[in-house]
N, C-alpha and C positions, 0 to 999 in steps of 0.2 A: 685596504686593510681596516677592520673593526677598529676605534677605540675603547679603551675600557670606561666602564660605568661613572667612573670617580674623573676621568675626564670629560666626558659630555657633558654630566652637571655641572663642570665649573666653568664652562662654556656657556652651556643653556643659563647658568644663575648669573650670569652680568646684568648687573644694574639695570634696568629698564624702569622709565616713564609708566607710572600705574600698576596695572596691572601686568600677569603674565602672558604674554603675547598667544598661548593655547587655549585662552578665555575669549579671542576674540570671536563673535560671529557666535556663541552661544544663546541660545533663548534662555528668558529668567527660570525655567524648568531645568534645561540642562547645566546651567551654573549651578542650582542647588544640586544636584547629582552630583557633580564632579568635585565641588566642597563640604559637601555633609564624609568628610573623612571620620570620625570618630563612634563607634556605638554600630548597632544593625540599622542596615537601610535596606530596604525593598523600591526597584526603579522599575515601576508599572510603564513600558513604553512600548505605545502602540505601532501598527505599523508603518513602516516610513517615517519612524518621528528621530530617527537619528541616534539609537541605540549603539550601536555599532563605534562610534564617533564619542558619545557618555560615557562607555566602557576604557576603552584606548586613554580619553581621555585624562577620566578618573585615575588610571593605573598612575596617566604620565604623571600628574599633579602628586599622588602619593612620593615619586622619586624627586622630582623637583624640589618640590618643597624639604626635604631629608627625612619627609616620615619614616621612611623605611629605605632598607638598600633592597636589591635586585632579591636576594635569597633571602628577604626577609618577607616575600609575598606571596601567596597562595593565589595562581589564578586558572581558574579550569574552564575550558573553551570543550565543546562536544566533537568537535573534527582538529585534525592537525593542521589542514589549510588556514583555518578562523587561527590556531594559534599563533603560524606563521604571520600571517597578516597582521593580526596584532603584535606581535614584537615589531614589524618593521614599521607601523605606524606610530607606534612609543618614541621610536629611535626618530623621527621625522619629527615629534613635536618639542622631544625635547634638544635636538639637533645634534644626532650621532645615534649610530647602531649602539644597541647597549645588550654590555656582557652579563654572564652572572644570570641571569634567569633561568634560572633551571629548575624552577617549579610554574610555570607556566606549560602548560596541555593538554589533556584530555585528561577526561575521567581514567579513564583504563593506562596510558602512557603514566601519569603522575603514582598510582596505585601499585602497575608494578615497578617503579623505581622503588616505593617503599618496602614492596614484600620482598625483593631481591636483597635490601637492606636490613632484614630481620626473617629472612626463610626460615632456619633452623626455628625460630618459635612457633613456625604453622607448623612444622613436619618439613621443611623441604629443605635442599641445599639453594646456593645462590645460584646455582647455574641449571637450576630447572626450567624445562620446556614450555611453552605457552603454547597450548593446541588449538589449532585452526576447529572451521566448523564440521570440516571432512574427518577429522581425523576423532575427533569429541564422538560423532555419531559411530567410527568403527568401536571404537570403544564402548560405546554403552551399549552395544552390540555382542560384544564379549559379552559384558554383565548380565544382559537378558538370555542370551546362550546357556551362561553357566546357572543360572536360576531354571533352567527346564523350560522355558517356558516358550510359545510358539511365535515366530516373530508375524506371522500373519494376522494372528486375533491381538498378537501384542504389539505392535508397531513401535520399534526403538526411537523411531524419530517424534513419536507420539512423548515417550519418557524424555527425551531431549528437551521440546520443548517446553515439559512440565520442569524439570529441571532448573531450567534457564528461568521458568519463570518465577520459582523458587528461590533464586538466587539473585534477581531482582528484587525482589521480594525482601531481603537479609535474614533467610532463612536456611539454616545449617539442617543435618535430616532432622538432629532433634527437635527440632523447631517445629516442622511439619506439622499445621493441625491436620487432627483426626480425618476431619471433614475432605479436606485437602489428597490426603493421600490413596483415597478412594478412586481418585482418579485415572488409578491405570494398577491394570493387573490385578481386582478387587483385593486393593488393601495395600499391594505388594510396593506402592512408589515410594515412601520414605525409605525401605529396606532397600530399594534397586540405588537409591540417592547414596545410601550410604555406603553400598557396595562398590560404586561407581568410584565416591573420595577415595577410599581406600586404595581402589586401581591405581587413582594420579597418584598419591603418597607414593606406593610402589614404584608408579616410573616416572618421581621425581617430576611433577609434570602440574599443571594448573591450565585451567580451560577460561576464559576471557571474564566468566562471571566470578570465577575465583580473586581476581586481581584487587575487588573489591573488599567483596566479603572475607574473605580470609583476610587482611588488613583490616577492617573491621574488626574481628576475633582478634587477633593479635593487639590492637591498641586497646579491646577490652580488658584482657586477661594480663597488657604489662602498663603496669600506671604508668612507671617510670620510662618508657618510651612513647607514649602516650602527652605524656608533662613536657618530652626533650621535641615534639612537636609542635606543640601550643607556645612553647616559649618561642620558637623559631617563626611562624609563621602570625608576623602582626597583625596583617591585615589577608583578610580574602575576598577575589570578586570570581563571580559565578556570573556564566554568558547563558543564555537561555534556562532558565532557573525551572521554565512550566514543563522542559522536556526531562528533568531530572526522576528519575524511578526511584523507591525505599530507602533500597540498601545506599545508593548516592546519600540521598538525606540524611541517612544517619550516619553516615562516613563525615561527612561535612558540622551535624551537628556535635560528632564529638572533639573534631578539630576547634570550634570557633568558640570553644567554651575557654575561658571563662570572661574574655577580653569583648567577647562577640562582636570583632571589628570585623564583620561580615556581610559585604553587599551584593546583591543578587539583583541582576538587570533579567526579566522576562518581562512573560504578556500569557495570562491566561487565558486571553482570546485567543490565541496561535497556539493551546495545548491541544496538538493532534496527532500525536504517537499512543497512545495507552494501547494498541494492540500490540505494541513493543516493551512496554512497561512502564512509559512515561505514569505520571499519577498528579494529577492536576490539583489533589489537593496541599501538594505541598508548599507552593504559590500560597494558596490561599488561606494555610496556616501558619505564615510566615510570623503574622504579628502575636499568634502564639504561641511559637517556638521561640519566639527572643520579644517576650516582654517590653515595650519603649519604643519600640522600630520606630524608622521615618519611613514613610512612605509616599514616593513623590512620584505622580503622573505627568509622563509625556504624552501628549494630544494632538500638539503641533506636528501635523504630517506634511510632508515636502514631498511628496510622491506623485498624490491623484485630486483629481478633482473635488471642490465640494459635493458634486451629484453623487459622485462613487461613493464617496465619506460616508455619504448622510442613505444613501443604501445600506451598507456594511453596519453602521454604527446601530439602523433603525432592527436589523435583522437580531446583529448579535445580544442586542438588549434582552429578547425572548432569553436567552438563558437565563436559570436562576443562580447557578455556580460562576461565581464571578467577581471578580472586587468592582469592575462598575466603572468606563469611563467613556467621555465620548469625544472623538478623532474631528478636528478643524484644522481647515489649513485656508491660507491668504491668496493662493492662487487663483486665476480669475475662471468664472463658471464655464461649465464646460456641457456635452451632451449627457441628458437623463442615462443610465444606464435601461440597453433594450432590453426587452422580453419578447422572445421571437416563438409564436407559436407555430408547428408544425405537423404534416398527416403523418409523417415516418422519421428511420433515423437517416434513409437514402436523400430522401431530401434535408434534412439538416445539413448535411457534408456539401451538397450541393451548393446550399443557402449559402454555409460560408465562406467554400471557395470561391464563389459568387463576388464573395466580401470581401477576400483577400485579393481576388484579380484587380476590383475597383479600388484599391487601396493602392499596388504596384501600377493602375494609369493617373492616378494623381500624384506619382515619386512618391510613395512611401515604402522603406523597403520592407521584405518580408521578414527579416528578422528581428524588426519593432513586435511583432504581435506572434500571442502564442493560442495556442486550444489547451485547457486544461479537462482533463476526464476524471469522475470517480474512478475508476474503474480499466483495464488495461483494452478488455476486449472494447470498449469503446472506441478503439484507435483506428481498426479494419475500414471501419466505414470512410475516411477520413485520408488512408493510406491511399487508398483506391481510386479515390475520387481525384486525389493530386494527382497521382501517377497519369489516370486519364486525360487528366488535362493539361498534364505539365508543369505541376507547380513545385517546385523543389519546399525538401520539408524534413524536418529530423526527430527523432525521437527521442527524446533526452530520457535518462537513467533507466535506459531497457532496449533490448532490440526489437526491431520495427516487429510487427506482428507475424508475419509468417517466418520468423528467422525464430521465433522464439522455442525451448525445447521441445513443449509437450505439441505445438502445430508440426515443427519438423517432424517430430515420432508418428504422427497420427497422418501425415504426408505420405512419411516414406511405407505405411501400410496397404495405402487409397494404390500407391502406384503399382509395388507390387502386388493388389490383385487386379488393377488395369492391365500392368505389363509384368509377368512372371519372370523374364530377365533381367531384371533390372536388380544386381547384385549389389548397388553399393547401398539403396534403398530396405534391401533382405538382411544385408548384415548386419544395420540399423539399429531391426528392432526383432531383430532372433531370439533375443534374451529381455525383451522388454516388453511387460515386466518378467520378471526371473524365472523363466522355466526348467532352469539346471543345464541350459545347453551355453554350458561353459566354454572358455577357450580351445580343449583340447577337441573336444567336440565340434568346433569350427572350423579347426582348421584338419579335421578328419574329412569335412566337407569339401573345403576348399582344394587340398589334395584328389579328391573324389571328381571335382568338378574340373580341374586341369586335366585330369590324365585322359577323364571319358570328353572332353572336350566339348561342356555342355554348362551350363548356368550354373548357379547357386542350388537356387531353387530345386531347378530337375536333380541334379547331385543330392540332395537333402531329399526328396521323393524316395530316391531307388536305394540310400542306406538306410531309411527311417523304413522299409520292406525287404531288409537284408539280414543278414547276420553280422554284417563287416560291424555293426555298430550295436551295441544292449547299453541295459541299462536304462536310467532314470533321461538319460539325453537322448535315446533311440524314441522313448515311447510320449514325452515331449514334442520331439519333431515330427515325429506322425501325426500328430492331433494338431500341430499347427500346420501342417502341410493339409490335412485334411479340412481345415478351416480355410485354406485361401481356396482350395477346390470348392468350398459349397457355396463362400462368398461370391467367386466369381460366376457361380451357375445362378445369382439371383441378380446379378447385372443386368440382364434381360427382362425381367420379369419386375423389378423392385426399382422403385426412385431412388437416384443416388445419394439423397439426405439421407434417406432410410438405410440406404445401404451402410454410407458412413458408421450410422448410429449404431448399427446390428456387430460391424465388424470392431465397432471400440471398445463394445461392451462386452460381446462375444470374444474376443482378445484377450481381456484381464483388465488393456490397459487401464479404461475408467476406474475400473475397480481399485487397480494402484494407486493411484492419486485421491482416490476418495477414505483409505486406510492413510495413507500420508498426514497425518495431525502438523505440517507445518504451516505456519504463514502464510504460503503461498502456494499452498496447495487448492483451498477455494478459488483463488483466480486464475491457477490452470485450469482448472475443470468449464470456470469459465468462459475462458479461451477456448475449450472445444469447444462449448455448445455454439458460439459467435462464428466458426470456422464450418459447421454441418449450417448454420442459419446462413451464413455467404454460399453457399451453394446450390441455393432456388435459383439462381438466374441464369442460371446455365444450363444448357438440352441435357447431358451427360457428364459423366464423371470424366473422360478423356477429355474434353473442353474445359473445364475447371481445371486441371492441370497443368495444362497449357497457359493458363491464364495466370496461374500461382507462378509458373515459371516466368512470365514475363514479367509481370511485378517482381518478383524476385532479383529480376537483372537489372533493374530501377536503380541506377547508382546513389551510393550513399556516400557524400559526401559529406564530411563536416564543413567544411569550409563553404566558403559564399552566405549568399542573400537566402534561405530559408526560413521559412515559418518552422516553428518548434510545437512539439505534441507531448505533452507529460501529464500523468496522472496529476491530480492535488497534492498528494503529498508531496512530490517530487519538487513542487514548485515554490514551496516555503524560503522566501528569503533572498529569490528570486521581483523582476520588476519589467513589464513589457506597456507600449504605449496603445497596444490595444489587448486584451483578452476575450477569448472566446471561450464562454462554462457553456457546455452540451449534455442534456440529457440530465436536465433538473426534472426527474421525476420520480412519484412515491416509489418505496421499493429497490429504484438505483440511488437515489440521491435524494434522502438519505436512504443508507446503505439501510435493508429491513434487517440484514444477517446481524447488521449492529445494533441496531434492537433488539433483535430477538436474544441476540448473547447479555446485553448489558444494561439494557432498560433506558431509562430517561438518560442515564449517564452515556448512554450510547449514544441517543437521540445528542445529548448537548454537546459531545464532541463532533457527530455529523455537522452543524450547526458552526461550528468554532474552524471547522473545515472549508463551507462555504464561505465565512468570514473573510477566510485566507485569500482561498480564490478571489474574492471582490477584490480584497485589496492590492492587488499584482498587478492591476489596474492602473496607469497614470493618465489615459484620458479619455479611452471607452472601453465599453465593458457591455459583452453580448450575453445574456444567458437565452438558451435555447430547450423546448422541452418537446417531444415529440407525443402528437393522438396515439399511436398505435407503434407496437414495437413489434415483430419476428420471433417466436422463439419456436424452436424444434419443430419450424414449418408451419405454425401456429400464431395467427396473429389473435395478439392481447392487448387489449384497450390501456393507455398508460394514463395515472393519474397527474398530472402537474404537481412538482415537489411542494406542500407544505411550507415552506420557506419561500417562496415567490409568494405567497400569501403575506409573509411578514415583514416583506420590501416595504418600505413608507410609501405609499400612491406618488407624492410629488418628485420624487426622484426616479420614479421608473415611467419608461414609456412603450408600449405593447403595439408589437410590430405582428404580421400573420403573414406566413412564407404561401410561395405560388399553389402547393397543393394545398392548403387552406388551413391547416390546423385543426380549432375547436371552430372555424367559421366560415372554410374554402366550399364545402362541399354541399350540395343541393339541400340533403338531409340536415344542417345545421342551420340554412339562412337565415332560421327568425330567432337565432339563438346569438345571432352575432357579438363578439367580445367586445364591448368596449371599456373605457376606463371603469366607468360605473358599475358596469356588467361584473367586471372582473374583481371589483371591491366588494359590489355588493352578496357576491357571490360566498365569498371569503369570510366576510366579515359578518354577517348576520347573527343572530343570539342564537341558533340553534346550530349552526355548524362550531362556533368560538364553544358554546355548550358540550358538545359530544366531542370536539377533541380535547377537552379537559376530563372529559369524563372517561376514552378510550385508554386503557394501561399501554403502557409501550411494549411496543412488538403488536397490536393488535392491528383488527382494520381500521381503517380513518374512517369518518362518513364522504358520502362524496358530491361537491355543490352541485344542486339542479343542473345546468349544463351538461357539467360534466356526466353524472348522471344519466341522462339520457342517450350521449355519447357515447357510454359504456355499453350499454345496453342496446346500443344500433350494431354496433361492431361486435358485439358477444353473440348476436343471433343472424351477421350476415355469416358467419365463418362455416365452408360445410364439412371441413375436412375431419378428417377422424370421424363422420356422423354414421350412422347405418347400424351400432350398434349399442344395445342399452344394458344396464343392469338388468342381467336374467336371462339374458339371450345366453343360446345352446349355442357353441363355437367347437373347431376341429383347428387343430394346430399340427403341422406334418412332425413336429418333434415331441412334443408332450402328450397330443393324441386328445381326446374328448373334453371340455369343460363347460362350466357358467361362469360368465361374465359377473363379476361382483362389485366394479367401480370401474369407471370410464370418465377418461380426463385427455379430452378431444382421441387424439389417435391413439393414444398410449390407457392403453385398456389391465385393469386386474384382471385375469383368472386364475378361476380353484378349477383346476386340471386331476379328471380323476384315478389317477396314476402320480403325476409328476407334482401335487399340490397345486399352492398359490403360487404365480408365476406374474411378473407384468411382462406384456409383450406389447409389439406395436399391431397394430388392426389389421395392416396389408398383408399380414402372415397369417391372418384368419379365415375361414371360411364356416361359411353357416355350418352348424352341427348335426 
């Protein structure tokens, strides 16, 4: 049984010798953290320096000492786990579970206790609805319905995310600049925003970014509840301060006024959310948001090695957005952090399963060490390579790669036009994306398909040629039934990459997901391309099959001795004694998409990304970058990430896998990498020159080596050749054209009937 607040303190406050026994084992950094109680403090703590332990601590010392009672504390944690944990390590230092905190939890949990607390002043009753993300997007769904407008050209999940990001933002429709609302619907998004509030007001209802911003409004619009929260709330601590977005900020800056006993524990080295709304500049306007701050760095890391530190520390300096510090710790020297150069990304997976079997024959188990990826479709290569060889392995915060939706969707297509009976693969993706052949419409089939005692498929053939069935679902299923017939009559004749490619884009699906404006919609799309590129090594499309089914039946267990596979982001906050970063190269890492969307600010959080990864690290730490990468059947020369560039030389050490990298192979010998090679490559006045000089999102220059690299492998490739700008082409569906750009196999033509079209080569014939 708990006791209450006011009995653990007079427990934990007996008399003790010196100091308070929760000060012991603190570094002279983390002491001044945990007694700078009064005024605004910002605690810049880097990674591994013991944040977590500052925080808890801090809280605990505010109640020990009787600064404050439990309900007199603001403290906001981004997950409910982290808040959990933190009350139960409060209660352990000050020796008893402690009652009464009830403003300790998230952002969004603390928010709506408030709004439920003052509803009637937003518009709402106390027992309004908070709407999930399913149910947010049927809604905005209505609204673009009821606007006329076409949800094809207008994609409602496109207005969602602008929404959300709106409201991140703390921006109500009025708010909406001009600029801003052009973003969807020309013109039409602050109107659709406002339509949308309107809807929740009606049913009584708030969507997760409301929980904010409408509390926000409300403390703007009532001083006098506004005033009855600042009196209550003496002090505030904020847990990861660099991942906080706007509307948080100024939710928090109207609380802390006018006492501004408000300390905020992050790392603006670790802000790597802004595609979620994080805004890194709010860290880094801290000291002038609250006038006088203190601001005390933690540096002391207890995690990783010096070599890894003085890696991470030399990289993340290149940023110019940053307060500036740099990470030391006492423990004793350990191995350089490697850089493994490689020909591919088959051999990278290779290389380090390689490295994790020799790791399991000297006892170390496999779930010491993890692989971190940019990127999701990185993970294939890496699945496969376990599964062959028997290395057990997990995938943390997603499932493994062929379980995931849009591979299942694009699976269950590949088989029905392999296997035409294969009914549970047909009812799949009948409707996907949305043809109108709705429920009843299915199960018109499925009765069809019992009574005549035949497939899915054949059943949907002979009503989609009947009368039994009109309408917008009859003339739907003829044109997909007509599409698995022409697909399957180019199995013979067409490579099964090709054929994938024909039948995802010929299908809708691509198209789907590339209208989809969410978050992750670019990395499903990604994950197809990764899925048609796993398909060269196979004779046929019924082998590949076979092959996804057996991987597939690869059990997945959590439990045991496995290595762990998770994107970067997923691995924030996390800690393994070995890591493996793969595929540090230009264009994946860093992300170009994130450059090209956000400039240098894309680039420095790329940048703040890799920081992360290093430091997950406690005693070695692999980055891997592969010569040449696969795409859409298409090998392309890869450049080495830009940031293996701004590793400090004495802490990295450059390893070159068995198929050779940038120095295995015949064509490279007198180019061979070595330390020097590799620096001086890098570092010379005309390369340091031209990427100061190239804007972000552009091309990099690329060092000699590398260079010529490019260009060996840009002119052995012969696939897609045979045809050029101007050449006269015949196509059995569009009929006559000119070639008017050609980018390997995947060729433009102006078709003189059917227009501009891009099509792939193998459907070409001379004109």
């Amino acid at each position: 049984m708990s006791q209450s607040f006011e009995d653990a303190l007079s427990e934990a406050a007996a008399p003790v010798a010196g100091e308070p026994p929760y000060l012991a084992g603190l570094n002279p950094e983390q002491r001044e953290a945990v007694l700078a109680s009064d005024g605004p403090v910002l605690v810049l703590a880097g990674a591994g320096t013991g944040k977590t332990r500052v925080l808890t601590t801090r809280l605990a010392h505010l109640l020990y000492s009787r600064r404050a009672y439990p309900g007199q504390i603001l403290a906001v944690t981004f997950t409910n786990k982290a808040a959990r944990e933190m009350k139960e390590r409060i209660g352990l230092l000050i020796g008893g579970v402690v009652e009464g905190m009830q403003w300790l939890g998230t952002f969004h949990s603390i928010g709506a206790r408030m709004l439920r607390r003052h509803a009637e002043l937003a518009g709402l009753k106390s027992n309004f609805t908070i709407l999930d993300a399913d149910d947010q997007l049927r809604l905005i769904k209505q609204v673009v319905a009821a606007a006329d407008l076409d949800e094809k050209r207008h994609p409602p999940r496109q207005l969602a995310a602008l929404i959300d990001r709106w409201k991140n933002r703390g921006w109500l429709p009025a708010d909406v600049p001009n600029g801003e609302t052009y973003g969807y619907a020309a013109g039409k998004g602050a109107i659709l925003y406002a339509a949308y509030q309107q809807r929740l007001a009606e049913l009584n209802a708030a969507d997760f970014g409301d929980l904010l911003l409408s509390t926000i409004k409300v403390l703007r619009e009532n001083p006098d509840v506004l005033e009855e929260y600042r009196r209550r709330f003496v002090y505030i601590l904020v847990d990861e301060y660099q991942d906080t977005n706007v509307a948080q900020h100024q939710w928090l800056k109207l609380l802390a006024a006018p006492r501004h006993n408000i300390c905020c524990v992050g790392d603006d080295d670790q802000s790597i959310y802004g595609w979620r709304g994080a805004e890194v500049d709010n860290i880094l306007s801290f000291e002038r948001d609250y006038p006088g701050a203190k601001v005390i760095r933690l540096e002391q890391n207890y995690r990783s090695t010096p070599e890894i530190l003085s890696a991470a520390s030399g990289l993340i300096k290149e940023n110019r957005s940053r307060h500036g510090k740099t990470l030391h710790t006492k423990a004793a020297s350990g191995s350089p952090v490697a850089v493994l150069s490689v020909w591919d990304a088959e051999e990278e997976a290779r290389q380090i399963a390689d490295e994790l079997e020799a790791m399991q024959k000297r006892g170390e188990r496999l779930a010491s060490a993890a692989i971190l990826v940019r990127a999701s479709h990185q993970m294939r290569e890496f699945e496969e390579r376990f599964v062959a060889v028997g290395l057990p392995y997990r995938v943390i915060g997603g499932p493994r790669f062929y379980e995931r939706q849009e591979i299942r969707d694009a699976l269950a297509y590949l088989r029905v036009v392999a296997q035409g009976d294969d009914d549970l693969a047909f009812e799949r993706i009948v409707n996907k994306p949305k043809r109108g052949i709705g429920d009843k419409a299915m199960q018109d089939v499925q009765v069809a398909a019992r009574r005549m005692g035949v497939s899915l498929s054949v059943a949907a053939r002979r009503l989609s040629e009947s009368d039994e069935m009109t309408g917008k679902a009859r003339t739907s299923l003829r044109q997909l039934m007509d599409g698995f017939d022409r697909w399957r009559a180019a199995m013979t004749s067409l490579p099964h990459p090709d054929l994938a490619t024909l039948v995802l884009e010929e299908s809708g699906y691509v198209e789907m997901w590339q209208a989809d404006k969410s978050v992750e919609a670019e990395g499903r799309l990604e994950n197809l391309k990764e899925l048609i590129r796993s398909m060269d090594g196979f004779e046929n499309l019924t082998g590949f099959l076979e092959h996804v089914s057996l991987v597939m039946e690869a059990e997945q267990n959590e439990t045991g001795d496995k290595v762990s596979i998770m994107t970067l982001h997923g691995a924030k906050g996390l800690e393994f004694d070995t890591v493996f970063l793969p595929g540090w190269e230009e264009g994946l890492f860093p992300s170009q998409r994130s450059m090209d969307e956000n400039g240098l600010a894309g680039l420095e959080e790329e940048r703040r990304l890799a920081y992360v990864g290093l430091t997950r690290g406690k005693k070695r730490v692999q980055i891997s970058h592969a010569a040449n990468r696969r795409t859409h059947g298409l090998w392309q020369s890869a450049l080495p990430s830009r940031f293996i560039s701004e590793l400090p030389p004495g802490a990295v050490e450059l390893k070159e896998g068995v198929g050779g990298g940038f120095g295995g192979r015949a064509a490279f010998a007198e180019n061979r990498w070595s330390q020097s090679d590799f620096s001086s490559a890098y570092d010379s006045p005309g390369w340091r020159r031209a990427q100061a000089q190239v804007q972000p999102g552009g091309l990099r220059p690329r060092p000699p080596v590398i260079e010529a690299q490019a260009t060996l492998v840009a002119h052995s490739d012969p696939e897609g050749a045979g045809f050029a700008r101007g050449d006269l082409v015949r196509h059995a569906k569009f009929g006559q054209g000119r070639v008017v750009h050609a980018d390997g196999n995947k060729l433009t033509v102006k078709f003189d009937a059917a227009g501009e079209k891009k099509v792939i080569a193998a459907f070409l014939s001379r004109g």
